[in-house]
Biopython code that builds the backbone (N, CA, C, O; Angstrom):
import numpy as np
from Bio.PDB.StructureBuilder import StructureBuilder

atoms = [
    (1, "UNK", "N", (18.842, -3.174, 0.057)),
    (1, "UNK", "CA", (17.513, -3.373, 0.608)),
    (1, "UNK", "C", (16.588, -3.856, -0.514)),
    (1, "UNK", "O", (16.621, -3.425, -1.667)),
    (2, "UNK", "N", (15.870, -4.673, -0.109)),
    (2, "UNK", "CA", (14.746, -4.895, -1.364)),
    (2, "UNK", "C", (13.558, -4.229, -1.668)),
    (2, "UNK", "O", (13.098, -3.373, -0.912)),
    (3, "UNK", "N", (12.989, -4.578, -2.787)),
    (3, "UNK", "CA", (11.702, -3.777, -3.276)),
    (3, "UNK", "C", (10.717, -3.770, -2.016)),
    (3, "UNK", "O", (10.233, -2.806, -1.423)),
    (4, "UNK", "N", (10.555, -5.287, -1.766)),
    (4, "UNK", "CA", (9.632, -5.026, -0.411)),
    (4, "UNK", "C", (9.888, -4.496, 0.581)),
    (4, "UNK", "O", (8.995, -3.830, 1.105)),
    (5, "UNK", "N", (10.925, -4.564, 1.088)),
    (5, "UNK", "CA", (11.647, -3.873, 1.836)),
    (5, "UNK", "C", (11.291, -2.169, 2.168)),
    (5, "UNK", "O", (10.919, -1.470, 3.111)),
    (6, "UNK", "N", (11.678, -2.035, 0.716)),
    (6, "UNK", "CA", (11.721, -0.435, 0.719)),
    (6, "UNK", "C", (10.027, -0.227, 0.614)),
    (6, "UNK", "O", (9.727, 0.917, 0.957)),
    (7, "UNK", "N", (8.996, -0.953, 0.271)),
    (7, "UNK", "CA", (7.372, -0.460, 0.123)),
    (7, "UNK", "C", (7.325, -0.641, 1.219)),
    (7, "UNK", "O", (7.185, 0.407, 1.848)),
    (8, "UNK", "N", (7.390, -1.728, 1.955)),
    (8, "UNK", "CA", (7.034, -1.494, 3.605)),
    (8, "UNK", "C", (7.733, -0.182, 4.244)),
    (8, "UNK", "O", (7.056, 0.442, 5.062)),
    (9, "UNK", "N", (9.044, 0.294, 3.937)),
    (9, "UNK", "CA", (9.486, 1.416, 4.600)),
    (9, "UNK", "C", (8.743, 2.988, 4.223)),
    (9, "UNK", "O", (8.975, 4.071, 4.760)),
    (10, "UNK", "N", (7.941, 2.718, 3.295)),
    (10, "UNK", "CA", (7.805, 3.870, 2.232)),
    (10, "UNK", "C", (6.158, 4.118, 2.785)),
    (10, "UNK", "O", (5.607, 5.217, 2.741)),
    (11, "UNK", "N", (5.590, 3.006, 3.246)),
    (11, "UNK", "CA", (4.276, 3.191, 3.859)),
    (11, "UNK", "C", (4.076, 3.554, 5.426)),
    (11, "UNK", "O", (3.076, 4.009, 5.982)),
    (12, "UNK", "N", (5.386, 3.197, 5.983)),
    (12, "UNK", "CA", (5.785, 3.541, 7.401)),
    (12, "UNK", "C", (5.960, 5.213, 7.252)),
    (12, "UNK", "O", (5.221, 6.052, 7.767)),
    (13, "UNK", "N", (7.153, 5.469, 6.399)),
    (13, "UNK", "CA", (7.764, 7.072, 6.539)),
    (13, "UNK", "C", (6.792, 7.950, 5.745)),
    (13, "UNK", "O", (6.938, 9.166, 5.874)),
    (14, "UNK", "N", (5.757, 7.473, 4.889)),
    (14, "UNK", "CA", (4.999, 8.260, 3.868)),
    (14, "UNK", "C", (3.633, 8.661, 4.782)),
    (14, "UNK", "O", (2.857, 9.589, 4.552)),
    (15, "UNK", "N", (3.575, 7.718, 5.850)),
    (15, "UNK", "CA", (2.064, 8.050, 6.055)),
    (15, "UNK", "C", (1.077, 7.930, 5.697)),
    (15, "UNK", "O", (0.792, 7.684, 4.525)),
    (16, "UNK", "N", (0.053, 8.114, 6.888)),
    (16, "UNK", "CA", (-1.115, 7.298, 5.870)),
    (16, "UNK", "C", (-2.235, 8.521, 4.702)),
    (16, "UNK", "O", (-3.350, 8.297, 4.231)),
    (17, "UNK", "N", (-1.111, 10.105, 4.525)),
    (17, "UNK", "CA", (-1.822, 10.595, 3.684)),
    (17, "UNK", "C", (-1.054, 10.383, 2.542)),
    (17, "UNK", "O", (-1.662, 10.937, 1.627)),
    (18, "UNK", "N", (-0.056, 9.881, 2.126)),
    (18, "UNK", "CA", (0.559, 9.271, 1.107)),
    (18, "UNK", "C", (-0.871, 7.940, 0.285)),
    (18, "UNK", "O", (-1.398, 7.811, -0.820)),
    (19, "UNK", "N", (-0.974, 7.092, 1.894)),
    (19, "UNK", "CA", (-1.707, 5.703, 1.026)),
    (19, "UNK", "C", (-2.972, 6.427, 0.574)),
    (19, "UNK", "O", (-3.432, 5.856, -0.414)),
    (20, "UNK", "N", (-3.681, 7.458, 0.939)),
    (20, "UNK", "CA", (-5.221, 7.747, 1.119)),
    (20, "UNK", "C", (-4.930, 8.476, -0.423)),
    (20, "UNK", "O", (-5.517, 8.162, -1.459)),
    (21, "UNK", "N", (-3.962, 9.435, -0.298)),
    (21, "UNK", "CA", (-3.437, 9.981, -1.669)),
    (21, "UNK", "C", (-3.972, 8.809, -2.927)),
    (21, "UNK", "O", (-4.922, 8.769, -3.709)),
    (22, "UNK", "N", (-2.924, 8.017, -2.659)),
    (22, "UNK", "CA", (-2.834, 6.973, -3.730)),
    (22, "UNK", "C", (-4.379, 6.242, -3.704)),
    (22, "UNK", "O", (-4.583, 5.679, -4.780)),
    (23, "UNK", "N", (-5.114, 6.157, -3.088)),
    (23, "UNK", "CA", (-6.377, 5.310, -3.115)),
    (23, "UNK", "C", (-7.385, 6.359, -3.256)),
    (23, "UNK", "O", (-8.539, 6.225, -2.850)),
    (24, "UNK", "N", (-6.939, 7.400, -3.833)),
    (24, "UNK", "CA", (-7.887, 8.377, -3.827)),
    (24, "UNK", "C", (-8.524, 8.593, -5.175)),
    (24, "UNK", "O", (-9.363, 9.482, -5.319)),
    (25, "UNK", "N", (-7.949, 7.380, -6.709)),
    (25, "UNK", "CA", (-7.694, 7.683, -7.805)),
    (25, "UNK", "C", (-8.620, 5.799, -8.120)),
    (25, "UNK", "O", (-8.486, 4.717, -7.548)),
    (26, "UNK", "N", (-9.406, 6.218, -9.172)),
    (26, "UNK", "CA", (-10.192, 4.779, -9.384)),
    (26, "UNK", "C", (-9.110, 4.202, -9.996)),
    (26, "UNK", "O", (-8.784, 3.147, -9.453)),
    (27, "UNK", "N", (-8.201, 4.633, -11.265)),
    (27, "UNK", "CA", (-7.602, 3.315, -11.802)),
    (27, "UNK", "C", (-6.228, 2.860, -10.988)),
    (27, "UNK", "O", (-5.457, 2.018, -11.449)),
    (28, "UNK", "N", (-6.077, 3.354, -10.049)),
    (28, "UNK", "CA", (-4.895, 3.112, -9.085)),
    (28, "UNK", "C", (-5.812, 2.026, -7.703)),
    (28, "UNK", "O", (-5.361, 1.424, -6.728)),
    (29, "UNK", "N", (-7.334, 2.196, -8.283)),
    (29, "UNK", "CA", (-7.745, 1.195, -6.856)),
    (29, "UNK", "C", (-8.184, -0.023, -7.577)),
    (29, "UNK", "O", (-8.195, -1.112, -7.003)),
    (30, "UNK", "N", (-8.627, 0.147, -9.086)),
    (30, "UNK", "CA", (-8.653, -0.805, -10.177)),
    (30, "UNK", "C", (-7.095, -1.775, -9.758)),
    (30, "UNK", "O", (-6.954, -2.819, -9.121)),
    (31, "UNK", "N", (-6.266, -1.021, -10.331)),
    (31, "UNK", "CA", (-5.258, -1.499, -10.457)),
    (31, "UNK", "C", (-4.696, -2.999, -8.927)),
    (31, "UNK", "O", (-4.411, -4.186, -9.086)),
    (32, "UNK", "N", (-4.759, -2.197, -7.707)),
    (32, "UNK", "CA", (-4.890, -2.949, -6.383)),
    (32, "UNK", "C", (-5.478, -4.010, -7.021)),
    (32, "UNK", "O", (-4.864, -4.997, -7.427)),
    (33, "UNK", "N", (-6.894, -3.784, -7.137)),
    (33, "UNK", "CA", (-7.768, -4.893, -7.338)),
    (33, "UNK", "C", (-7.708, -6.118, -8.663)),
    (33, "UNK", "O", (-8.273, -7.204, -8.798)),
    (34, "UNK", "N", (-6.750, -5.353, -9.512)),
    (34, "UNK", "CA", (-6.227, -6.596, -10.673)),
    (34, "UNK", "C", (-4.879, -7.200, -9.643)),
    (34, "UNK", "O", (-4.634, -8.406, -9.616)),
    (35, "UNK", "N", (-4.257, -6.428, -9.015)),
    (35, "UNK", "CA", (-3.127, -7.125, -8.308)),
    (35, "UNK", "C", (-3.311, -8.185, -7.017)),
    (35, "UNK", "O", (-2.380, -8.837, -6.546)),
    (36, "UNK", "N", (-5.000, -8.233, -6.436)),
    (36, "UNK", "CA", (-5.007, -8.507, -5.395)),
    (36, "UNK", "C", (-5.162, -10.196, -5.455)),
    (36, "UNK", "O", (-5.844, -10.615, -4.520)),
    (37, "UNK", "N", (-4.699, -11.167, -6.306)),
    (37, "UNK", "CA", (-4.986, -12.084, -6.335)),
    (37, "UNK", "C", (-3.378, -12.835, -6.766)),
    (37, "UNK", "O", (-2.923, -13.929, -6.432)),
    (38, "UNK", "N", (-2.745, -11.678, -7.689)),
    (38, "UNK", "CA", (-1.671, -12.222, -8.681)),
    (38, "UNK", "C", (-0.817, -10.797, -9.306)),
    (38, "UNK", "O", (-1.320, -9.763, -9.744)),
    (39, "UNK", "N", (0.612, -11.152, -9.173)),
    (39, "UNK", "CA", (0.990, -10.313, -9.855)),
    (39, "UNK", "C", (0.880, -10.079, -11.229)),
    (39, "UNK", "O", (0.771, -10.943, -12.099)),
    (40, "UNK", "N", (0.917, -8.774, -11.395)),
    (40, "UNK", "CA", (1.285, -8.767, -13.009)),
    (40, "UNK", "C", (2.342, -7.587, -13.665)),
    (40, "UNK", "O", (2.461, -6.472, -13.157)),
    (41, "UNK", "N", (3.021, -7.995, -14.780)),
    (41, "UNK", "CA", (3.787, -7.014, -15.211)),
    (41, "UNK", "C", (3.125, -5.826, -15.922)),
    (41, "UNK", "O", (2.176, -6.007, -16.685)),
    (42, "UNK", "N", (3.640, -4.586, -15.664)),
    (42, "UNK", "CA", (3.139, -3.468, -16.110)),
    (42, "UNK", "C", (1.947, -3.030, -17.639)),
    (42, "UNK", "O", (1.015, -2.239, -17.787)),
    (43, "UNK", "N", (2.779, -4.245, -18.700)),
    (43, "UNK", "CA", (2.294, -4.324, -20.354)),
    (43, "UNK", "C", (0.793, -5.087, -19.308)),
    (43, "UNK", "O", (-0.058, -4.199, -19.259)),
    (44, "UNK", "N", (0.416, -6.036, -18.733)),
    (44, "UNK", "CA", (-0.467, -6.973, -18.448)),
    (44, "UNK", "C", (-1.556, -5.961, -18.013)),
    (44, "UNK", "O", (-2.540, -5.973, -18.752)),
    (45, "UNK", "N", (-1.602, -5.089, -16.980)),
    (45, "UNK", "CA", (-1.926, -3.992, -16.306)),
    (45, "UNK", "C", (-2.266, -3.133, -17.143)),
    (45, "UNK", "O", (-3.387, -2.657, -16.963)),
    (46, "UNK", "N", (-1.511, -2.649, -18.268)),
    (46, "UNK", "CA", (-1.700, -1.740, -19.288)),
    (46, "UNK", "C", (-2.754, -1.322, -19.778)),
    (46, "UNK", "O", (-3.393, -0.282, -19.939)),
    (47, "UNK", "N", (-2.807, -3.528, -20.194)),
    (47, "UNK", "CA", (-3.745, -4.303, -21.718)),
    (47, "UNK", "C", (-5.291, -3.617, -20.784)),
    (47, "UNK", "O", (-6.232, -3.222, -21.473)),
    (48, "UNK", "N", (-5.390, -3.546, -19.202)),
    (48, "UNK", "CA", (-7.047, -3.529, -19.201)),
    (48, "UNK", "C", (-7.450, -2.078, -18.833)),
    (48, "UNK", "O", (-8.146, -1.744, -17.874)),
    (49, "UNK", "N", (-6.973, -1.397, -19.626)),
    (49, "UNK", "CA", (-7.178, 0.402, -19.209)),
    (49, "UNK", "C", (-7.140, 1.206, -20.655)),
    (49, "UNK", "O", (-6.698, 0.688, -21.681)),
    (50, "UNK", "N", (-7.408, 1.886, -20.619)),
    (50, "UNK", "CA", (-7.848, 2.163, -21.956)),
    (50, "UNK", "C", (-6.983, 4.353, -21.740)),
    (50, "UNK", "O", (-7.505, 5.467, -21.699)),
    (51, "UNK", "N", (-5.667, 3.875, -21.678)),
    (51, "UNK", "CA", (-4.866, 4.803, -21.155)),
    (51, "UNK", "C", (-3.245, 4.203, -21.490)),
    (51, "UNK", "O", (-2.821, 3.049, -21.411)),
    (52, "UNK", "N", (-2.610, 5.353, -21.851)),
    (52, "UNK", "CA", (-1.560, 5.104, -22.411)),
    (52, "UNK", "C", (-0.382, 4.366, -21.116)),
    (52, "UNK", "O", (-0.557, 4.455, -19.901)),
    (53, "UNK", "N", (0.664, 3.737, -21.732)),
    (53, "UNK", "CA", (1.883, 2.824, -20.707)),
    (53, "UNK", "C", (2.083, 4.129, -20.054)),
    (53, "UNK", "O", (1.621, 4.178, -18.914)),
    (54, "UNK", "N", (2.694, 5.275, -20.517)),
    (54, "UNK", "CA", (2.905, 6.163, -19.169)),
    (54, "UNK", "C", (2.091, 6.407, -18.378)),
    (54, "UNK", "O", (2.630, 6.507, -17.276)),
    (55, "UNK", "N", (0.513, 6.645, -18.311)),
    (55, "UNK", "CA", (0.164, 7.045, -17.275)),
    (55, "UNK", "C", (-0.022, 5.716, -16.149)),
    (55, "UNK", "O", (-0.042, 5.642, -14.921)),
    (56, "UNK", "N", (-0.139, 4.750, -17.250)),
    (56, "UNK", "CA", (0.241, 3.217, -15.865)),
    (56, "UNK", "C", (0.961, 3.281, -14.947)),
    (56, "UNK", "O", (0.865, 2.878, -13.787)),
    (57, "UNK", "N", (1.952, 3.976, -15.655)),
    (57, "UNK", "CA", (3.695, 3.565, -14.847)),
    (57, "UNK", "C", (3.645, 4.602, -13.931)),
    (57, "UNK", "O", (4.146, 4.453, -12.817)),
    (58, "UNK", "N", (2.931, 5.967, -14.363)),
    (58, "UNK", "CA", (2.538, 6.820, -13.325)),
    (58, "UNK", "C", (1.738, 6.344, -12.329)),
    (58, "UNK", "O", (2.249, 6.407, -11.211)),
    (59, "UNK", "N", (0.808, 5.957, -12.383)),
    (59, "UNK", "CA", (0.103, 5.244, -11.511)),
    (59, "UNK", "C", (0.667, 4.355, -10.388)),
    (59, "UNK", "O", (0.284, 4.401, -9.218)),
    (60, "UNK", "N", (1.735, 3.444, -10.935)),
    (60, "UNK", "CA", (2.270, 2.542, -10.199)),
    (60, "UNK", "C", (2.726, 2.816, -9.405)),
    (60, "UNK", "O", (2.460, 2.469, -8.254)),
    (61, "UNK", "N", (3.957, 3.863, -9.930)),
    (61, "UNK", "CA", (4.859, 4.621, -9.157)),
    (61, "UNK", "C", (4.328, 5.369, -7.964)),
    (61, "UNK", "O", (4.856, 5.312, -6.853)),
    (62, "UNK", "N", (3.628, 5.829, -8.152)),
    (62, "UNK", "CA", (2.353, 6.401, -6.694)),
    (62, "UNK", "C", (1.769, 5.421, -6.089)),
    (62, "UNK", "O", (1.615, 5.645, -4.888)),
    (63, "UNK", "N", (1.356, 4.349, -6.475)),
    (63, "UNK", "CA", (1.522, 2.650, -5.338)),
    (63, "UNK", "C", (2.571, 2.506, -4.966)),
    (63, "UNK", "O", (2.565, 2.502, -3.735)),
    (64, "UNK", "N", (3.668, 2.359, -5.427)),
    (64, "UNK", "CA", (4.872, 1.980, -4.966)),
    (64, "UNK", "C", (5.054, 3.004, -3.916)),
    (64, "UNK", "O", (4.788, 2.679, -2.759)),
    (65, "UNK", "N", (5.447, 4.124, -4.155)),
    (65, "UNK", "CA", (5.441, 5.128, -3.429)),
    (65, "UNK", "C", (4.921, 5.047, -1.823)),
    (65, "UNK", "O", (5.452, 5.231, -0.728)),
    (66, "UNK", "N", (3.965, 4.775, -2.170)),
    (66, "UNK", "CA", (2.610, 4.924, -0.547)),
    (66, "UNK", "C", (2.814, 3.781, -0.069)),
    (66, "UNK", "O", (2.235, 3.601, 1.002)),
    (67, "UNK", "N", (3.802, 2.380, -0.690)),
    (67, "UNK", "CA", (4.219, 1.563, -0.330)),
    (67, "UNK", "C", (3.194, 0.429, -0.568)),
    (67, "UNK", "O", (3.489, -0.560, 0.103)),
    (68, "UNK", "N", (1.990, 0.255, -1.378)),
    (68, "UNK", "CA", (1.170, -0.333, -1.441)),
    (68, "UNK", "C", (1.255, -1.642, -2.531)),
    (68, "UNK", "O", (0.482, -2.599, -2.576)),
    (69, "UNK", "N", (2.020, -1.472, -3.089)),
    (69, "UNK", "CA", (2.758, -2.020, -4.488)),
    (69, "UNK", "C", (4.231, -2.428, -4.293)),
    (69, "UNK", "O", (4.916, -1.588, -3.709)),
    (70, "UNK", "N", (4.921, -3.715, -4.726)),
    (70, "UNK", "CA", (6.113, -3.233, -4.871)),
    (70, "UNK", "C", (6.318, -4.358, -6.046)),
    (70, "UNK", "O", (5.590, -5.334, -6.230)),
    (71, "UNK", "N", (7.979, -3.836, -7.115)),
    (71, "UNK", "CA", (7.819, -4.655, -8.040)),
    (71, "UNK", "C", (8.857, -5.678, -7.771)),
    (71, "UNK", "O", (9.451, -5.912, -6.719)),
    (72, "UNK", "N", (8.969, -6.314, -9.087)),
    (72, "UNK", "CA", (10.720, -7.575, -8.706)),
    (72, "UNK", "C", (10.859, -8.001, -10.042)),
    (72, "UNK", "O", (10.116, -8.792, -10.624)),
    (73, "UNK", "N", (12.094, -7.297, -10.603)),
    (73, "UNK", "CA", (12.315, -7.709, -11.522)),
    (73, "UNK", "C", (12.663, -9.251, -12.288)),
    (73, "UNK", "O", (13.786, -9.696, -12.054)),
    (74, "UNK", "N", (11.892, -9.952, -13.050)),
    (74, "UNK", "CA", (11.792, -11.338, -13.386)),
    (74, "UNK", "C", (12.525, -11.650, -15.195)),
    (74, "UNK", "O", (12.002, -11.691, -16.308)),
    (75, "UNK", "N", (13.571, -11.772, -14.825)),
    (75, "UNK", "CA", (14.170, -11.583, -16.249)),
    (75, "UNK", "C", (13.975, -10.541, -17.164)),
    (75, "UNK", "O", (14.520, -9.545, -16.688)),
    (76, "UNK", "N", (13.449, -10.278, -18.274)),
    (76, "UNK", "CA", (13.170, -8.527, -18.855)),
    (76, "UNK", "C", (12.475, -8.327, -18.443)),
    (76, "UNK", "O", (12.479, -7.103, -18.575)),
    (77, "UNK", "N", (11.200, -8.680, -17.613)),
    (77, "UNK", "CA", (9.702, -8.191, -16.739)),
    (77, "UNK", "C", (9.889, -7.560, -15.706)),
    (77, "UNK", "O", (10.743, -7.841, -14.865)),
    (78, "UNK", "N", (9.173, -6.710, -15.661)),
    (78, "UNK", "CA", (8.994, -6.245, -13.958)),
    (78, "UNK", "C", (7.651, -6.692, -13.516)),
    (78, "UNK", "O", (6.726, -5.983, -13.915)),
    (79, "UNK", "N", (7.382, -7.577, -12.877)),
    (79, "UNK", "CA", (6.280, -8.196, -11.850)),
    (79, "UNK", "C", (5.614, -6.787, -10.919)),
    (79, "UNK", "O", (6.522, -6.218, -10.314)),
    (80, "UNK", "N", (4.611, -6.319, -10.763)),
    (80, "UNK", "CA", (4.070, -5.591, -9.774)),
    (80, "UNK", "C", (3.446, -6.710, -8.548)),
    (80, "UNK", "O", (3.183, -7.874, -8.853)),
    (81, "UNK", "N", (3.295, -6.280, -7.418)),
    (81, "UNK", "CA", (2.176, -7.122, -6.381)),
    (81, "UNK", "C", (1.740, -6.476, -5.298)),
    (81, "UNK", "O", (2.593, -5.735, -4.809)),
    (82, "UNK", "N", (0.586, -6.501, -4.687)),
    (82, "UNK", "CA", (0.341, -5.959, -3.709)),
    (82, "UNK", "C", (1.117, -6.537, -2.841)),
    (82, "UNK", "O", (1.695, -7.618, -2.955)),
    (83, "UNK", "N", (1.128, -5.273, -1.342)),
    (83, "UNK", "CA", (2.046, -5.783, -0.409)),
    (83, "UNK", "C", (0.873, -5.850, 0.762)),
    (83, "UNK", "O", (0.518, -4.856, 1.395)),
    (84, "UNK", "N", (0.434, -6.924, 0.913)),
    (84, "UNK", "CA", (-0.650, -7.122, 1.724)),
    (84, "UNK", "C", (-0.668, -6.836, 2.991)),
    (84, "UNK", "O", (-1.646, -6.352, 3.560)),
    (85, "UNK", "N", (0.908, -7.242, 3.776)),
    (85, "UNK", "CA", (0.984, -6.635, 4.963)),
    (85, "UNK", "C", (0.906, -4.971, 5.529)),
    (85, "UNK", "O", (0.596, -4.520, 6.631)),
    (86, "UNK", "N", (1.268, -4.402, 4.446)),
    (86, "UNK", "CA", (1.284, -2.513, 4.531)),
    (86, "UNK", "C", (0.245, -2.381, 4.368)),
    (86, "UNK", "O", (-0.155, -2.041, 5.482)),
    (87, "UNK", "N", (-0.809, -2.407, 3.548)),
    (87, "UNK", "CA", (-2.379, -2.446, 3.760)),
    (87, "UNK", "C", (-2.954, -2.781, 4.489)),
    (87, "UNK", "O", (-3.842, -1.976, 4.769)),
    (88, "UNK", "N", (-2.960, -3.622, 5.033)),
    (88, "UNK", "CA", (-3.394, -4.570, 6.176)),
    (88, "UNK", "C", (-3.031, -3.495, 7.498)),
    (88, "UNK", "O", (-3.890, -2.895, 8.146)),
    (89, "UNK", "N", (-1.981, -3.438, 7.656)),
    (89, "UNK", "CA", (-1.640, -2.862, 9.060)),
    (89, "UNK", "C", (-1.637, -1.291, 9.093)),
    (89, "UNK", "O", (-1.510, -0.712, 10.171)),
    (90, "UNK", "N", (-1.785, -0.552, 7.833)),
    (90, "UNK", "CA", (-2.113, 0.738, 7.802)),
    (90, "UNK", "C", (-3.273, 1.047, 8.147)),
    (90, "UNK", "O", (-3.422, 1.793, 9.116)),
    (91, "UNK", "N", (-4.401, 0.538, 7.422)),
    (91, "UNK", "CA", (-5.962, 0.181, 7.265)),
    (91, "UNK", "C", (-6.341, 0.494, 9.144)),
    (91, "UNK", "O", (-6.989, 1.282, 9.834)),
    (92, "UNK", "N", (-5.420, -0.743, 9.309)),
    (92, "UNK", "CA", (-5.850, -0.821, 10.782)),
    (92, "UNK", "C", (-5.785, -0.503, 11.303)),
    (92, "UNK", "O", (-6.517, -0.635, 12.284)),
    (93, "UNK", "N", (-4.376, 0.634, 11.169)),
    (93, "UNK", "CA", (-3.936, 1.364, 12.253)),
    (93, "UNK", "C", (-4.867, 2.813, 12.099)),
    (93, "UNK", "O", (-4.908, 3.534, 13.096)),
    (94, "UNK", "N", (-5.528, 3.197, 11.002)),
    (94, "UNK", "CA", (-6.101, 4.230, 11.009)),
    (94, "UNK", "C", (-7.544, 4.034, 11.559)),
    (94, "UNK", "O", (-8.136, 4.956, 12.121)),
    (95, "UNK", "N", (-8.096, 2.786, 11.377)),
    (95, "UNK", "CA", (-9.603, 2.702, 12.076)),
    (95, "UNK", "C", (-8.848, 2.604, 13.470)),
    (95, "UNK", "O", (-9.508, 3.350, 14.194)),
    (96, "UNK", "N", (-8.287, 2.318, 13.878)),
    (96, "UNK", "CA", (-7.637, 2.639, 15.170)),
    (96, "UNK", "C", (-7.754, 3.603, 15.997)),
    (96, "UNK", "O", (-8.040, 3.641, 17.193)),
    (97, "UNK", "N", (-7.345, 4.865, 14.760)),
    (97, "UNK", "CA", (-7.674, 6.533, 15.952)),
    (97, "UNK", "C", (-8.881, 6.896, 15.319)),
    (97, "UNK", "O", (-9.230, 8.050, 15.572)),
    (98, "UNK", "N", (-9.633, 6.247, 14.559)),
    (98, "UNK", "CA", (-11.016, 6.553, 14.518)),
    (98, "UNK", "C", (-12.025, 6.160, 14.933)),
    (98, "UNK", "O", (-13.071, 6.806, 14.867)),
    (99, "UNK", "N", (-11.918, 5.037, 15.436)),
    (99, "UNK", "CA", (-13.209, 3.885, 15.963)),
    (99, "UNK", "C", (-12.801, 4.263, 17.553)),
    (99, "UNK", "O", (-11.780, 4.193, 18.236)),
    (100, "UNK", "N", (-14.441, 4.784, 17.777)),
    (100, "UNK", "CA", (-14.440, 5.286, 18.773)),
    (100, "UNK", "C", (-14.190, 3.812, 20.463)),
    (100, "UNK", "O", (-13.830, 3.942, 21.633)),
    (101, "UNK", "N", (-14.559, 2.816, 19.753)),
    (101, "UNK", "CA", (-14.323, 1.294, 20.913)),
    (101, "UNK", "C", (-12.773, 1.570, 21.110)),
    (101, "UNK", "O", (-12.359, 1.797, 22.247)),
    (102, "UNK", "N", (-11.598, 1.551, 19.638)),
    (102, "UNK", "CA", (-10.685, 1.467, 19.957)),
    (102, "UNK", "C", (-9.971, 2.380, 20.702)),
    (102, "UNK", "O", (-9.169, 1.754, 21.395)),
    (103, "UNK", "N", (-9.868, 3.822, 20.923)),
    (103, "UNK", "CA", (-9.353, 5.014, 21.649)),
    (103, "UNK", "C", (-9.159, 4.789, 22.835)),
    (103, "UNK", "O", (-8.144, 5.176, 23.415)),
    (104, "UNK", "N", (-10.289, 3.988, 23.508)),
    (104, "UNK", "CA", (-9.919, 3.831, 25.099)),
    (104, "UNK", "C", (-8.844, 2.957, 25.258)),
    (104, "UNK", "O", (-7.940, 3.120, 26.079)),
    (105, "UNK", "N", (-8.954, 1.894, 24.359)),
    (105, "UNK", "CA", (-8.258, 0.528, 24.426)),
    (105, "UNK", "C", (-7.121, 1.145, 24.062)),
    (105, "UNK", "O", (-6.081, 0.578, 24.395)),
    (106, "UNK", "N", (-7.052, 1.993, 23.563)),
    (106, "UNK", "CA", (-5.312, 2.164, 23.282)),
    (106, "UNK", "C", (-4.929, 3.196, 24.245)),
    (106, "UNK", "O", (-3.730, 3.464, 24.325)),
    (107, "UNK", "N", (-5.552, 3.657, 24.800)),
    (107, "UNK", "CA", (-5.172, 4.706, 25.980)),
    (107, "UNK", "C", (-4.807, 3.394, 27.414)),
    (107, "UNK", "O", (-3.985, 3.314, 28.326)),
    (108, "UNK", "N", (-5.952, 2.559, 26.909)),
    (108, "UNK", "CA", (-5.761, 1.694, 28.388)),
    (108, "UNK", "C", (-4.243, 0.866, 28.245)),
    (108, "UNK", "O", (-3.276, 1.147, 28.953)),
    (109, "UNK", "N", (-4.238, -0.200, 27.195)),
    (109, "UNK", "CA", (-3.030, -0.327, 26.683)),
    (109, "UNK", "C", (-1.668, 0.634, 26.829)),
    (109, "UNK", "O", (-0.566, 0.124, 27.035)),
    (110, "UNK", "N", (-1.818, 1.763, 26.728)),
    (110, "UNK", "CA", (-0.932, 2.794, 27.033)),
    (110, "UNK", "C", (0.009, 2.460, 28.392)),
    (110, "UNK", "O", (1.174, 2.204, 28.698)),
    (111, "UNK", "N", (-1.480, 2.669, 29.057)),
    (111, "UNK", "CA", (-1.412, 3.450, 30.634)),
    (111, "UNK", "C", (-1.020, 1.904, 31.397)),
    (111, "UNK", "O", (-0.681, 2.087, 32.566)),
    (112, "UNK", "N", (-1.003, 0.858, 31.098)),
    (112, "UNK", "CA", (-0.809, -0.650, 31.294)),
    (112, "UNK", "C", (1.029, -0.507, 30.646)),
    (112, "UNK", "O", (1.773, -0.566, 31.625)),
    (113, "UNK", "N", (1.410, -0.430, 30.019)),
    (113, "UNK", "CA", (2.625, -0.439, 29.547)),
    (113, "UNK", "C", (3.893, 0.345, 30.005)),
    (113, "UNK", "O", (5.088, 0.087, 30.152)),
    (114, "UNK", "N", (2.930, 1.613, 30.189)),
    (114, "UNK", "CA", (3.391, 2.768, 31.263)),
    (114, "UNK", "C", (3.403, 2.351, 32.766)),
    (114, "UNK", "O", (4.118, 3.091, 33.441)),
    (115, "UNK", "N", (2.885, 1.506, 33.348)),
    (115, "UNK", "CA", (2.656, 1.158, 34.463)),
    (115, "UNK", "C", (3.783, 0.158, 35.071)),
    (115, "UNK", "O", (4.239, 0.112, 36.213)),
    (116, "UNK", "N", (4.062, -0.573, 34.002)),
    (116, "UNK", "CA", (5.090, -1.924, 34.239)),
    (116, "UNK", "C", (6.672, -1.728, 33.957)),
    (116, "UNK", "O", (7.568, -2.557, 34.120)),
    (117, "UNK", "N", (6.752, -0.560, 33.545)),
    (117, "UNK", "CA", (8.083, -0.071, 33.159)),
    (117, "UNK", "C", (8.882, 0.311, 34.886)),
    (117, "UNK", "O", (10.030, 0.751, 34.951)),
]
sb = StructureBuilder()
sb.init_structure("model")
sb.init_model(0)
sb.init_chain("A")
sb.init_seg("    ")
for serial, (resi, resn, name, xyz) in enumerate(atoms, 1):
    if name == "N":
        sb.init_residue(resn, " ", resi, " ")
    sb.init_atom(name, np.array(xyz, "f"), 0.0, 1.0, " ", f" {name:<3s}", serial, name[0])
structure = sb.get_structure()
């Protein structure tokens, strides 16, 4: 299975108190936000924190984890990148059971799906 692979699976089975976990920490939302344009390898990520390579790699590893991150190894590098689709569709799925417009719509949706079976 691949890296992406497994971050998309890891944001599915982790839940969304895994991602909230992980976004709950500024240099882990820093971090998103150096990734959200371009990957970068871990030393690159390092250079703009003023915190030692382990707690990076700690960091990462808790993106990766919540599935928000995943890496790919590029000859001796490991590349990090956001995984835009697991954000994207987590995000959404949680204003989902919170936004009070959407609740009906997904009850109605429900009861429409339930209906045609």
């Amino acid at each position: 299975m691949s890296d992406l692979q497994d971050s998309l699976n890891a944001a599915e089975t982790g839940g969304i108190q895994k991602i909230f976990e992980a976004l709950a920490s500024a240099p882990r939302r820093k971090i998103l936000a150096y990734l959200s344009h371009s990957s970068l390898t871990a030393g690159e990520i390092a250079d703009r924190f003023d915190m030692s390579k382990p707690s990076i790699s700690q960091h990462l590893g808790v993106l990766e984890s919540a599935g928000l991150v995943h890496k790919e190894k590029r000859g001796q590098y490991v590349h990090y990148s956001i995984v835009q689709e697991s954000l994207t569709n987590t995000l959404n799925s949680y204003v989902q059971e919170v936004c009070p417009v959407a609740r009906p719509l997904k009850k109605e949706s429900a009861a429409l799906k339930g209906g045609s079976e």
